[in-house]
PLY file of the C-alpha trace (Angstrom):
ply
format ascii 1.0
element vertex 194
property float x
property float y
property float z
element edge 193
property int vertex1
property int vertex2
end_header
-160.56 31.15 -49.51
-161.29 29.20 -46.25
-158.21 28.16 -44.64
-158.42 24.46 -43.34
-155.62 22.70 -40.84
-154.23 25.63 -38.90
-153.07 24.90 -35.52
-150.85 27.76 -34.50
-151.54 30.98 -35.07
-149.96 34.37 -34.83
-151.37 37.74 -34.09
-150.06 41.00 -34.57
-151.48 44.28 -32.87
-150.86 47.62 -33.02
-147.98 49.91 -30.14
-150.75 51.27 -28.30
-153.39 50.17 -26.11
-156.47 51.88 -27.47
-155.59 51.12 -30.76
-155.00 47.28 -29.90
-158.05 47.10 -28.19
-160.02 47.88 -31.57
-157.65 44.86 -32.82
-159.47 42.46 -30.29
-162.64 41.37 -31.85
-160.09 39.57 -34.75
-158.75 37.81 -32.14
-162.57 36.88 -30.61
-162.99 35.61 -34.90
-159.64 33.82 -34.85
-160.53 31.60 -31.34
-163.83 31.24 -33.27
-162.88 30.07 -36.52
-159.90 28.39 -35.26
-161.07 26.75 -31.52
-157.94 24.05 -31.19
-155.45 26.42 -32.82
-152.70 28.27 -30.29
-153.08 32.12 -30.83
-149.66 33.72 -30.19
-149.09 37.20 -30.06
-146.90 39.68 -31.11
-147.33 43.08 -29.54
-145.39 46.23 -28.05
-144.50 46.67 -24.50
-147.40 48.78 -23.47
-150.13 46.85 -24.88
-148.97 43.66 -23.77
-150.60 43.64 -20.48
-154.18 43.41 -22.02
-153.47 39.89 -23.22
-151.63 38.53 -20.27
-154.71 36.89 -18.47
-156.60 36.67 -21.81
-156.90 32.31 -21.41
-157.42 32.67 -25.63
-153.47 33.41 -26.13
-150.53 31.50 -25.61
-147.87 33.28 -25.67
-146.98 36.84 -25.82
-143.80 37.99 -27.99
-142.85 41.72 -26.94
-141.32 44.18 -30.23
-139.24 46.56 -29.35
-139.58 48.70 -32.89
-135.97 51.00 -31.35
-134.68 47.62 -31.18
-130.82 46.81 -32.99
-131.00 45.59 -36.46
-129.52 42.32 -34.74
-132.21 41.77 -32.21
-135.07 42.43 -34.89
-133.27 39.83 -36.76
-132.82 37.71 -33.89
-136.95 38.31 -32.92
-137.74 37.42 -36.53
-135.53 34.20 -36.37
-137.41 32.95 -33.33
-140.92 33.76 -34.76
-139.56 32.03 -37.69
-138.88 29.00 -35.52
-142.51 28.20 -34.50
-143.92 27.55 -37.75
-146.92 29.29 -38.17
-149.88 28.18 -40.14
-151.29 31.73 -40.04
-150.76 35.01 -39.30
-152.72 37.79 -38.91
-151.04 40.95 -38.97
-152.61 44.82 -38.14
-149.57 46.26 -38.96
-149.32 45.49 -42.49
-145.78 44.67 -41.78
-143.63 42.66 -43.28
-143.61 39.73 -40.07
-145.79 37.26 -41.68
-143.72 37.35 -45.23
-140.22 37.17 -43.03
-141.24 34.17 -40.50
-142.74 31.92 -43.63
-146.27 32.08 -42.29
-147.88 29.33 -44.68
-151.37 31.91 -44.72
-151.30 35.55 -44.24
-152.99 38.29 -44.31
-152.23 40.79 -47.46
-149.28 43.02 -46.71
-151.26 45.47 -49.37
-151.87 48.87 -47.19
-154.41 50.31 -49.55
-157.25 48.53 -50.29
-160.97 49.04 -49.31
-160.55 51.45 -46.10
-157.47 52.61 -46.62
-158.54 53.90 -49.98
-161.62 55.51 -49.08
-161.81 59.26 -48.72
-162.47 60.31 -45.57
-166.30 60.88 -45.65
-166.27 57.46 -45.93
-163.81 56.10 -43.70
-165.47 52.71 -41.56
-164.96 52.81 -37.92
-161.06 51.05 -37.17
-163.12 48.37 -35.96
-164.62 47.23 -38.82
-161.88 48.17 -40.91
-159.36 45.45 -39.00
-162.27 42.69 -39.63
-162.18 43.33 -42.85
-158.36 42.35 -42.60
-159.38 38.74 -42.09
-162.55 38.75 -44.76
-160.29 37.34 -47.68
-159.20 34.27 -45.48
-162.91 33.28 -44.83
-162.68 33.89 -41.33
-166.41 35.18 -40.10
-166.55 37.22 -36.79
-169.93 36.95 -34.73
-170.25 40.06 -32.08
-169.62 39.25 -28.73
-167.31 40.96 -25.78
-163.71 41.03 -27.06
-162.47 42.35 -23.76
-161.12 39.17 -21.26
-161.31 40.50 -17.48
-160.82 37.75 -15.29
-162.91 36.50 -11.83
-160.42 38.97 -9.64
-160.35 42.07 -11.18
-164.08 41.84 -11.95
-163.92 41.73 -8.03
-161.68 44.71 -7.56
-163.42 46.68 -10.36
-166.52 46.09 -8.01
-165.27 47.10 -4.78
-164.11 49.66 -6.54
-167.11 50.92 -8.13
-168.49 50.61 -4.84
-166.35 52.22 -2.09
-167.28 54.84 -5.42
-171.11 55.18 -4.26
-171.84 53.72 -8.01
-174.87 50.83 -7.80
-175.50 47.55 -8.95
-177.83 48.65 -11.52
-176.53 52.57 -12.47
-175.00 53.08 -15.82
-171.45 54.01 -15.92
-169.96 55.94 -18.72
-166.22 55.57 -19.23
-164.26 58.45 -21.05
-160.88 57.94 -22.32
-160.01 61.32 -22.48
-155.56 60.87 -22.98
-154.03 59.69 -26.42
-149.96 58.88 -26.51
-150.37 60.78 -30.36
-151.10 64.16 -30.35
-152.72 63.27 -33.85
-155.44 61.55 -31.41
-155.67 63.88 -28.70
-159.01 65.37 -29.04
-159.70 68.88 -27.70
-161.39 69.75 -24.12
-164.66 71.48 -25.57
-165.23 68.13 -27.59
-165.23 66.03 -24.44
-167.67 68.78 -22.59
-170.03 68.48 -25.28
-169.86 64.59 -25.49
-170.22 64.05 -21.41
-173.12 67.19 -21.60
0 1
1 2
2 3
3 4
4 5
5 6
6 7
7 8
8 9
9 10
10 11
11 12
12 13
13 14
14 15
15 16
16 17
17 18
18 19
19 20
20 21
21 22
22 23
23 24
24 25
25 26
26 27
27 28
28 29
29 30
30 31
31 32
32 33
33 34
34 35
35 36
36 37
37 38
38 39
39 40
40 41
41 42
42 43
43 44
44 45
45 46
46 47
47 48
48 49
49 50
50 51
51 52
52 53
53 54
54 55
55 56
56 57
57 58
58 59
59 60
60 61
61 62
62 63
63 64
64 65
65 66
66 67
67 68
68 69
69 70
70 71
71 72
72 73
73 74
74 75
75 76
76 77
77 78
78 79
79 80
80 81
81 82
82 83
83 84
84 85
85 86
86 87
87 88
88 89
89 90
90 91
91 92
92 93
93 94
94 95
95 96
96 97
97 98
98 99
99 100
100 101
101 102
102 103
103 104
104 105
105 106
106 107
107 108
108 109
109 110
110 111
111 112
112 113
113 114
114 115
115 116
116 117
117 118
118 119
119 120
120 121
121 122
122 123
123 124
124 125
125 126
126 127
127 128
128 129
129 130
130 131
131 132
132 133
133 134
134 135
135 136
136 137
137 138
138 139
139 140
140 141
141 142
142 143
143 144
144 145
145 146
146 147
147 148
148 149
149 150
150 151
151 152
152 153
153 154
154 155
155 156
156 157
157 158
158 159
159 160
160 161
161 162
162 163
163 164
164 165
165 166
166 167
167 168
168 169
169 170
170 171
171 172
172 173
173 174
174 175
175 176
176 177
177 178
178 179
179 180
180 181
181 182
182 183
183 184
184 185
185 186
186 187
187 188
188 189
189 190
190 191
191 192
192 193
């Protein structure tokens, strides 16, 4: 199915930040596929900050899942209030059914990865991208990540007053989960950085 006059759009990540940044090249496919649309998103309070530069969204709706029964009703009115000609959804939540999104992605939780045994399992990645697949929405690899003129020029001064060099590799390890289900243990991480 290839989805043809949609002009607002809304996205909806994952509660954490690692796992919303895995979200991010869907967002890259929607811009893509979609380059006049408005991408709005709908995200938790921690992970919000990694779209508030990002120049491909337009607004920024913050969950709160401990929210009253009254406010979630209250968020869902207001989502229901800008019309949306799509929406996207990671959470396989019931959002995009409850604000009358007039294309959606399936709310069906298992189908292709999340059926697979776990010998098979695709990297989270790939699984949200196939997420989008059924609306005809094609994602081309490119940086997913938006960092903006100034903090590329703190992240350099940084790196700097850091004795690290224009041209030395730097290896990032993100070595703290919020789930203890994705903490990984401290002889892992040796081995990796060894």
């Amino acid at each position: 199915m290839k989805l043809s006059n949609v002009r607002k759009i809304l996205f909806i990540t994952l509660s954490n930040i690692g796992d919303v940044i895995l979200t991010l090249p869907v967002l890259s496919a929607l811009k893509d596929n979609f380059p006049d649309a408005g991408i709005d998103i709908v995200s938790g309070p921690r992970p919000e900050q990694v779209f508030r530069k990002d120049p491909r969204v337009n607004k920024i709706f913050t969950y709160d899942k401990h929210a009253s029964l009254k406010d979630k009703a209250g968020f869902i009115k207001k989502l229901r209030n800008e019309r949306y000609d799509l929406a996207v959804d990671m959470r396989s939540s019931l959002f995009p059914f409850l604000i009358g999104a007039r294309n959606r992605t399936s709310m069906i939780i298992c189908r292709g990865q999340a059926c697979l045994p776990p010998a098979k399992l695709k990297h989270k990645r790939l699984a949200h991208l196939e997420k989008i697949k059924p609306l005809g929405i094609e994602y081309r690899r490119q940086k997913n990540i938006y960092i903006d003129g100034k903090d590329r020029e703190k992240i350099k001064i940084l790196l700097k007053d850091k004795g690290a060099g224009k041209d030395d590799i730097i290896i990032g390890i993100g070595h703290g989960a919020r789930s203890p289900l994705k903490q990984w243990k401290k002889q892992g991480f040796i081995e990796v950085i060894n």
